[in-house]
C-alpha angles and dihedrals in degrees: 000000000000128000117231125207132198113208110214118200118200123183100231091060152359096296133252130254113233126200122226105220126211102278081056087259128147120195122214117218115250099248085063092048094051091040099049091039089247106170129198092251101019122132110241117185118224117216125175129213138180087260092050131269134342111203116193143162109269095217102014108203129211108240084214127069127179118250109183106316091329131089122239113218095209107165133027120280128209112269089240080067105129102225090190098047089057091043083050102043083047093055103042083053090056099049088051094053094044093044093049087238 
């Protein structure tokens, strides 16, 4: 029996190489999962290209809604998420609207 193997660029270093297990599985490891919002359950959808395979959330979901004027954190974020660009986006966008720009 031979043994298969997925490579798996990412863009922060050289890739990974992934083993596809028996049941013709392959297991992400958990930092990917977390950082693409990959969730036990949760629908991906498999494309293929002419340069491999592209893996992404079916439905992604925002883990903010809006409340009222305020945002609702409501899942759990990578922890490169950048807390003050998102203050600071939120707040330009404010000024604008209250300032009809």
């Amino acid at each position: 029996m031979s043994e298969w193997q997925l490579q798996c660029h990412l863009p922060d270093n050289n890739g990974i190489t992934l083993k596809i297990g028996k049941a013709a599985r392959v297991v992400l490891p958990k930092l990917i999962r977390d950082r693409m919002g990959f969730v036990q359950g949760g629908d991906v959808e498999l494309f293929e290209t002419a340069a491999g395979l592209i893996l992404k959330n079916a439905s992604p979901k925002s883990s903010l809604i809006r409340k009222d004027d305020f945002l609702v954190h409501t899942g759990s974020l990578p922890a490169s998420f950048d807390w003050s660009r998102l203050i600071d986006d939120e707040r330009s966008d404010r000024d604008r609207r209250l300032l009809g720009l």
